[in-house]
C-alpha positions as CSV (number, residue, x, y, z in Angstrom):
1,X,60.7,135.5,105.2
2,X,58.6,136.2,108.1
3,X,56.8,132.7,109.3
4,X,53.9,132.4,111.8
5,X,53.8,128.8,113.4
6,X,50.7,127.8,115.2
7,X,50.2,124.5,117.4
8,X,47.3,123.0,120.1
9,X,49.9,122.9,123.4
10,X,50.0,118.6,123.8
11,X,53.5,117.8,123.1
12,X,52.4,115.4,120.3
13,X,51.4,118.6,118.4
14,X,53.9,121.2,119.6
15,X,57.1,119.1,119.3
16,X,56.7,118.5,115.8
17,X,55.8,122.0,115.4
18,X,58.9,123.4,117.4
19,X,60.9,121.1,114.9
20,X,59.3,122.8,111.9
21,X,60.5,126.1,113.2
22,X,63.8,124.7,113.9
23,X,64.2,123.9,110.5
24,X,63.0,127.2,109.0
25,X,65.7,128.9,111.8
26,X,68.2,127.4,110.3
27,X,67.2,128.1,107.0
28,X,67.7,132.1,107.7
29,X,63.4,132.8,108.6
30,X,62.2,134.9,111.3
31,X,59.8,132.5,112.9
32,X,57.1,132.9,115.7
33,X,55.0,130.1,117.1
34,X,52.0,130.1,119.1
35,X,51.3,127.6,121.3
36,X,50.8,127.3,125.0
37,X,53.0,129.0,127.5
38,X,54.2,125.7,129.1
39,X,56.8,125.7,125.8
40,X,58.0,129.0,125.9
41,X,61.2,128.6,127.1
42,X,62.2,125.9,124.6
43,X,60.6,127.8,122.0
44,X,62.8,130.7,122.7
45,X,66.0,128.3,123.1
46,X,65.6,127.6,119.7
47,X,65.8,131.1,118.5
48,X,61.5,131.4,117.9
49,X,60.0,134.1,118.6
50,X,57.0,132.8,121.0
51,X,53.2,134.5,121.4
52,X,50.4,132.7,123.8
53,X,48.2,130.9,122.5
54,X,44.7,131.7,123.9
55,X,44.0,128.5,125.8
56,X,39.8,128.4,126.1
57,X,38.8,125.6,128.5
58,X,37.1,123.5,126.0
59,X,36.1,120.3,128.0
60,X,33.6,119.8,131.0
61,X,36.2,119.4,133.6
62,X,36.9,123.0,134.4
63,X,34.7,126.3,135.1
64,X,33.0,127.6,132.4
65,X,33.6,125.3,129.3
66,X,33.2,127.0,125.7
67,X,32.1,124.7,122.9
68,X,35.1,124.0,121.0
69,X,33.9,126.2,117.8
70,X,32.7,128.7,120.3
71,X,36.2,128.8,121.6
72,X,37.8,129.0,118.1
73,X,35.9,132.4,117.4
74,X,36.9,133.8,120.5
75,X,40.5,132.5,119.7
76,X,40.5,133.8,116.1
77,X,39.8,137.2,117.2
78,X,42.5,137.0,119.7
79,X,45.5,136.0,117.1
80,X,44.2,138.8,114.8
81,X,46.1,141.7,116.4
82,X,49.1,139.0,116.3
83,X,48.4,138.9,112.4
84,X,48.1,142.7,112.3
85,X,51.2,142.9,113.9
86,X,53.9,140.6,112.2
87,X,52.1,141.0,108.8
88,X,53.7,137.7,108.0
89,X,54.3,136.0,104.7
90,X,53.1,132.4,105.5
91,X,51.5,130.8,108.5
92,X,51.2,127.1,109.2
93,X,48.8,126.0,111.3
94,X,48.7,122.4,113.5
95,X,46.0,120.3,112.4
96,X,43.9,120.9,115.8
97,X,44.6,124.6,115.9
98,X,41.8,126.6,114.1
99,X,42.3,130.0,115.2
100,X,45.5,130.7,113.0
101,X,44.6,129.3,109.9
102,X,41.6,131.5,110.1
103,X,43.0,134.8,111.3
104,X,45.8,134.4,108.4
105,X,43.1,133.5,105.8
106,X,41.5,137.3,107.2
107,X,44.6,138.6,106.7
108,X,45.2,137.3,103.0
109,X,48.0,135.2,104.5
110,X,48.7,131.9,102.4
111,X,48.1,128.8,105.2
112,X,50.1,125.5,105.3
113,X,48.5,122.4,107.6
114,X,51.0,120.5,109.7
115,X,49.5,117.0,109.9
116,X,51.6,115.5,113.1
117,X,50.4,111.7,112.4
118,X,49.4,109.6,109.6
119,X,46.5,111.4,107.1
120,X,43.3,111.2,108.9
121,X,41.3,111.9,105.8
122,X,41.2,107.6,104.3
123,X,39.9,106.3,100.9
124,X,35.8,105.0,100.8
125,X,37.2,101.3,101.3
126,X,39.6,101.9,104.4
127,X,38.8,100.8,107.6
128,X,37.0,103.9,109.6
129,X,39.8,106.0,111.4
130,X,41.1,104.9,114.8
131,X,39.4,102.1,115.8
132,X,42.0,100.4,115.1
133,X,41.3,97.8,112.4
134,X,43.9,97.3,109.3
135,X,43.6,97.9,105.9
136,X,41.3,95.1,103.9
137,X,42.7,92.6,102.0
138,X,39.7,91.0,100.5
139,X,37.1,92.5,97.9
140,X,34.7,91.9,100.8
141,X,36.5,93.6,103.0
142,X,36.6,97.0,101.5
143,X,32.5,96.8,100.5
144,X,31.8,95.9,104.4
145,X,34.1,99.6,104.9
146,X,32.4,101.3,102.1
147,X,29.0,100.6,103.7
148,X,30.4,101.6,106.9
149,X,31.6,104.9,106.2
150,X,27.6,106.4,106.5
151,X,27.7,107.2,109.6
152,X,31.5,108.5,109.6
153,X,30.0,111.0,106.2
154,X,27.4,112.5,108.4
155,X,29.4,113.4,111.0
156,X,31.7,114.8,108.7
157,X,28.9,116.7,107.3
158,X,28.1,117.9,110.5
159,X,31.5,119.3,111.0
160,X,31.5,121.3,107.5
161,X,28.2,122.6,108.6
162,X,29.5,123.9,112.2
163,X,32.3,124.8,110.8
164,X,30.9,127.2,108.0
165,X,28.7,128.7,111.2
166,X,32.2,129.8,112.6
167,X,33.7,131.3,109.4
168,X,30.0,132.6,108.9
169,X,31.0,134.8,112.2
170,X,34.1,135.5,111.2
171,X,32.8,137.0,108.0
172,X,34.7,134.1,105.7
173,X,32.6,132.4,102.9
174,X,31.7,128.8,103.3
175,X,33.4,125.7,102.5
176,X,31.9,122.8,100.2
177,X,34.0,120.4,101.4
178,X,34.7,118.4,104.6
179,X,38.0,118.2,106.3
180,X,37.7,122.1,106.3
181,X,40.5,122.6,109.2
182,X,43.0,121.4,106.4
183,X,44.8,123.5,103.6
184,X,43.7,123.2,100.3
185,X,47.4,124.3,99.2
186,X,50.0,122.8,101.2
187,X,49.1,119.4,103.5
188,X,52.3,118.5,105.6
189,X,51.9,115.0,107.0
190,X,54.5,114.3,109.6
191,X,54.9,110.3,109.4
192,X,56.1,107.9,107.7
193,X,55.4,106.8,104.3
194,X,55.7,103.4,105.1
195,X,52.9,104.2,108.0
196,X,50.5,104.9,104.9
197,X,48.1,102.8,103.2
198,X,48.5,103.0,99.4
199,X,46.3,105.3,97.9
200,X,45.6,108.6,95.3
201,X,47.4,111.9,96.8
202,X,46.2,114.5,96.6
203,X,48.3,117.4,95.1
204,X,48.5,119.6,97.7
205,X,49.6,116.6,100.5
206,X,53.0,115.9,101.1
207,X,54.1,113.0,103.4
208,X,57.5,114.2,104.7
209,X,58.5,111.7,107.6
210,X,58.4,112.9,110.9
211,X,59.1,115.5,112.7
212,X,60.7,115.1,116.2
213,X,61.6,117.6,119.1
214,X,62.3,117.3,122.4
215,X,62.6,119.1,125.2
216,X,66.3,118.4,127.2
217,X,66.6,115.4,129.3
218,X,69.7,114.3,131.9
219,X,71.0,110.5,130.6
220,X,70.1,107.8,132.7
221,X,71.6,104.8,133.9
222,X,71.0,101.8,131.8
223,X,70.4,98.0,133.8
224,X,73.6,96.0,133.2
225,X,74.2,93.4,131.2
226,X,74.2,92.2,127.6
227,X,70.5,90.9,127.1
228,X,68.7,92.7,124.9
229,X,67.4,96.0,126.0
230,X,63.7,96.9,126.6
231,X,62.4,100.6,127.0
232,X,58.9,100.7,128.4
233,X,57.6,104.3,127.4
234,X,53.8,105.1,128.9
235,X,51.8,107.8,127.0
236,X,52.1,111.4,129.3
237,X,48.6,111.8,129.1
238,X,46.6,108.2,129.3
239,X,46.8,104.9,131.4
240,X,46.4,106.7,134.8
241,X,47.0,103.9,136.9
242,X,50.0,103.2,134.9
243,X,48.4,99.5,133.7
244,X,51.1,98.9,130.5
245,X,54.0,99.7,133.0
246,X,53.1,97.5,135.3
247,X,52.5,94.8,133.4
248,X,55.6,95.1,132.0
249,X,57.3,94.9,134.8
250,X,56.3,92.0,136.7
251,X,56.0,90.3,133.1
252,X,59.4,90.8,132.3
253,X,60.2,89.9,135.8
254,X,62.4,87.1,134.8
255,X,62.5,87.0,131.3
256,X,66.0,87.1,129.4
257,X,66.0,90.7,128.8
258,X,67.1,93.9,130.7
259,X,63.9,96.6,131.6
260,X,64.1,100.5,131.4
261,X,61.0,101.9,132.3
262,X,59.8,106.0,133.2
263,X,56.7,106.9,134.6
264,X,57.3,110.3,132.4
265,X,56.3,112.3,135.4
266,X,53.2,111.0,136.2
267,X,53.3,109.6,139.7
268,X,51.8,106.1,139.6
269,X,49.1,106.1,142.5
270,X,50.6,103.2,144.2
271,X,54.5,101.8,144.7
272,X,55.5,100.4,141.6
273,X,57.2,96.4,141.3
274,X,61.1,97.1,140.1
275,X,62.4,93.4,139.4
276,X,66.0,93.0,139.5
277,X,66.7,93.3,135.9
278,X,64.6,96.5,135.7
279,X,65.7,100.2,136.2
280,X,62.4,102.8,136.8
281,X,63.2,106.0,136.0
282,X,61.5,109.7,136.1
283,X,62.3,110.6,132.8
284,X,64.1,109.5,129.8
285,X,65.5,111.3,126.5
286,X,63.6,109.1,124.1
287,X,66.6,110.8,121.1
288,X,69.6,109.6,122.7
289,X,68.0,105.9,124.7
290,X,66.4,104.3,121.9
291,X,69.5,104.4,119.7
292,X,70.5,101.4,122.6
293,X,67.5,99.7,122.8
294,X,66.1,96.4,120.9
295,X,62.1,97.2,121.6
296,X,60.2,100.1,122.8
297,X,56.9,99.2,124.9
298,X,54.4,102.2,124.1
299,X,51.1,103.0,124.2
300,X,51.7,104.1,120.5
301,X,51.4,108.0,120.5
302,X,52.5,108.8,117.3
303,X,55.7,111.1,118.8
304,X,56.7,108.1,120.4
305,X,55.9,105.4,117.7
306,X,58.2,107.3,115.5
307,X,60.5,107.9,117.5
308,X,61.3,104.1,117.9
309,X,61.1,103.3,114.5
310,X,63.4,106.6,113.4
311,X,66.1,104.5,116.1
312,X,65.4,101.3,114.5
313,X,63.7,99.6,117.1
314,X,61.1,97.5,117.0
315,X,57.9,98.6,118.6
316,X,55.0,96.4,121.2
317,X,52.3,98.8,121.0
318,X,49.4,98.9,123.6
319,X,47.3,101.5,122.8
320,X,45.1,103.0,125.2
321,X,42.3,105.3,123.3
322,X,41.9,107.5,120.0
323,X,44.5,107.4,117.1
324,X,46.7,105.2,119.3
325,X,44.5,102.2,117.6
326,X,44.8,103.7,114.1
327,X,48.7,104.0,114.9
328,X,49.3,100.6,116.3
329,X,47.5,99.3,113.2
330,X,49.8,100.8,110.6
331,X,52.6,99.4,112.9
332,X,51.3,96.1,112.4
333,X,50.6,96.4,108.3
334,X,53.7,98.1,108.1
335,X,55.2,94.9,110.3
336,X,57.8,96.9,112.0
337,X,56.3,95.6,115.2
338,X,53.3,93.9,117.3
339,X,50.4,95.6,118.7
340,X,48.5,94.4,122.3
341,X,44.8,95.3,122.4
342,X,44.0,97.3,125.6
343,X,42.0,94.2,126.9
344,X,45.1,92.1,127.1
345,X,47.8,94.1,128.7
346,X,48.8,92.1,131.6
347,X,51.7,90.1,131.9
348,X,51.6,86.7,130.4
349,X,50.2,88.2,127.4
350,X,52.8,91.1,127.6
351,X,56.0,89.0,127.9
352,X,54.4,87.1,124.9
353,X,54.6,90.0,122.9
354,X,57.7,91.2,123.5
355,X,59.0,87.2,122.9
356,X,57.8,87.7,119.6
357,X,58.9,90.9,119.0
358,X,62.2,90.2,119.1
359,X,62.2,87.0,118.4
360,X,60.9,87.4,114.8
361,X,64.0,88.5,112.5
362,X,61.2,90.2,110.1
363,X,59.9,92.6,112.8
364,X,63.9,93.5,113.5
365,X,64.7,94.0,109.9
366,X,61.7,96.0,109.1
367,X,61.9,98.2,111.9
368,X,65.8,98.0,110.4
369,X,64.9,99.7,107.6
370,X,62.3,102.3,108.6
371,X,65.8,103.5,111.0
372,X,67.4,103.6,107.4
373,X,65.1,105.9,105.8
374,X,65.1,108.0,108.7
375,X,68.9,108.4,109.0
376,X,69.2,109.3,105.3
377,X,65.7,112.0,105.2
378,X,65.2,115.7,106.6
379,X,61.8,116.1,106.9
380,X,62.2,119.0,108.5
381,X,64.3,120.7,105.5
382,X,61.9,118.9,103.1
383,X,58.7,120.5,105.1
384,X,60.7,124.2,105.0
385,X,61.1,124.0,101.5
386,X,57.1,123.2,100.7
387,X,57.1,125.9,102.9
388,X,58.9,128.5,101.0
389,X,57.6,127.4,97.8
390,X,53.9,128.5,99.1
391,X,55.1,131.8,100.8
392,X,56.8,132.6,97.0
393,X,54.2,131.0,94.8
């Protein structure tokens, strides 16, 4: 079958994507994606076709910002002709990515959602999304979350109403329900299941495990020794003064383990400290280095969250803004690791966390398992196949 993939151009929402189309390669589908043009290359060395996303400048810091459902118009009507012109039998649209979910549903093209972290759309009694707080465990604890959702509802609201004023444009009927940017008939979420709180599924949602991609890397040369190996992994896109890595690094200083830390490209803005037992690097393969390592040290993006826990590694997460709270929670519920509010990332407090993280044989043998279930699950096969079933059903 023909398959149009869609994805917003961060890589925590193109690499899962670019995995998904992997997997529907491999499975015999002529597959195109759309994302930004800073993929195209490894899009096309994985045998996907690859079309340009429109990318509308959507934030104040550039000339001539659209609002973001102003820009999704304008972007709708730009994938049309790209619609028109593969006439394909499915399209699966990133959570974030509007524009071809829309143009298929124009087209009478069937529409999957590709959910790359855990399912932002919670029960009345959990804790409100991403700021970080864990699932209740007391009655009083889910009432004080049911009162607090209000505020949370109306915004929603809001959204369903702006968001019926673009398909109002676009000459699509309105929606009566919130969460409008996700399919009503196929819901891939890309996590773990043991990242999820329990709760009623839906029908139409599908938790597959995650889906990882990454562009190729050179290996690097790990510090010697036997102590136990720590990776300290910084988000590409936060921390701009690089405050986790340094921390970790003169709080690891002389601590019993051996330190492998990138700055992922991002050039701190002042020399870095590179203890003895410490290797800084530009750039790391995160598939074929965590496999080595006893702990990652993250901001807890969800690509690299999974990651670790896919390798079996236990996880200090530090998170910095936005979901990163939400996914350092569900790290901690899910006790596959130990999570450092922002305010306390220095490096006593640091090289406390990391003591306990591998110190405590429960944090090692949970994050144990979750490697397990990875190593014996496809998600990416699993998510092809919901996929055919809604192109054929």
């Amino acid at each position: 079958m023909k398959v149009l993939l869609g994805a917003f151009g961060d890589p925590g929402h193109a690499f899962p994507m670019i995995a998904l189309g992997r997997a529907l390669v491999a499975r015999g589908h002529e597959v195109t994606l759309q994302t930004w043009t800073r993929w195209q290359e490894h899009v096309e060395r994985e045998g996907i076709a690859f079309a340009a996303a429109p990318e509308y400048q959507v934030f104040p810091s550039g000339p001539e910002p659209l609002a973001f459902y102003e820009a999704v118009v304008h972007a709708t009507r730009d994938t049309l002709p790209l619609l028109k012109r593969l006439k394909p039998d499915i399209a699966v649209a990133d959570i974030l990515t509007l524009a071809p979910a829309l143009a298929a549903e124009l087209q009478d093209v069937p529409c999957a959602t590709l959910i790359p972290h855990v399912y932002p759309h919670g029960e009345p009694h959990f804790p409100i999304y991403s700021l970080g707080a864990r699932l209740p465990r007391t009655a009083f604890g889910r009432s004080f979350w049911r009162r607090a959702q209000s505020p949370v509802d109306r915004g929603l609201e809001l959204g369903r109403r702006e968001l019926n004023d673009t398909r109002a444009q676009l000459g699509l009927p309105a929606l009566d329900h919130v969460h409008g940017g996700i399919s009503r008939r196929l819901a891939l979420v890309a996590t773990f299941p043991q990242l999820e709180y329990p709760r009623s599924w839906p029908e139409h949602v599908h938790v597959i495990g995650p889906l990882m991609w990454e562009p190729p890397a050179d290996d690097v040369e790990l510090p010697p020794g036997e102590e136990p190996l720590v990776l300290v992994a910084p988000s590409t896109a936060q921390d701009p003064e690089h405050r986790m890595l340094r921390a970790a690094l003169r709080g690891l200083a002389d601590a019993d383990v051996r330190v492998l830390a990138t700055w992922n490209r991002r050039l701190p803005p002042r020399p870095l400290p590179v203890p003895a037992n410490a290797r800084v690097v530009e750039w790391v393969s995160y598939a074929r280095t965590m496999p080595l390592c006893d702990l990652v040290v993250c901001h807890a993006g969800h690509g690299t969250l999974v990651r670790a826990l896919s390798s079996g590694c236990a996880v200090l997460a530090c998170p910095a803004v936005g979901d990163m709270n939400e996914n350092a929670a569900r790290l901690d519920w899910a006790g596959a690791g130990v999570r450092l509010p922002r305010r306390f990332v220095s490096p006593r407090p640091l090289r406390l966390a990391v003591e306990r993280a591998l110190g405590e044989s429960t944090i090692r043998e949970r994050a144990a398992e979750l490697g397990a279930w990875a190593a014996s699950h496809d998600p990416g096969a699993r998510a092809a196949e919901l996929v055919e079933g809604l192109a054929t059903a």
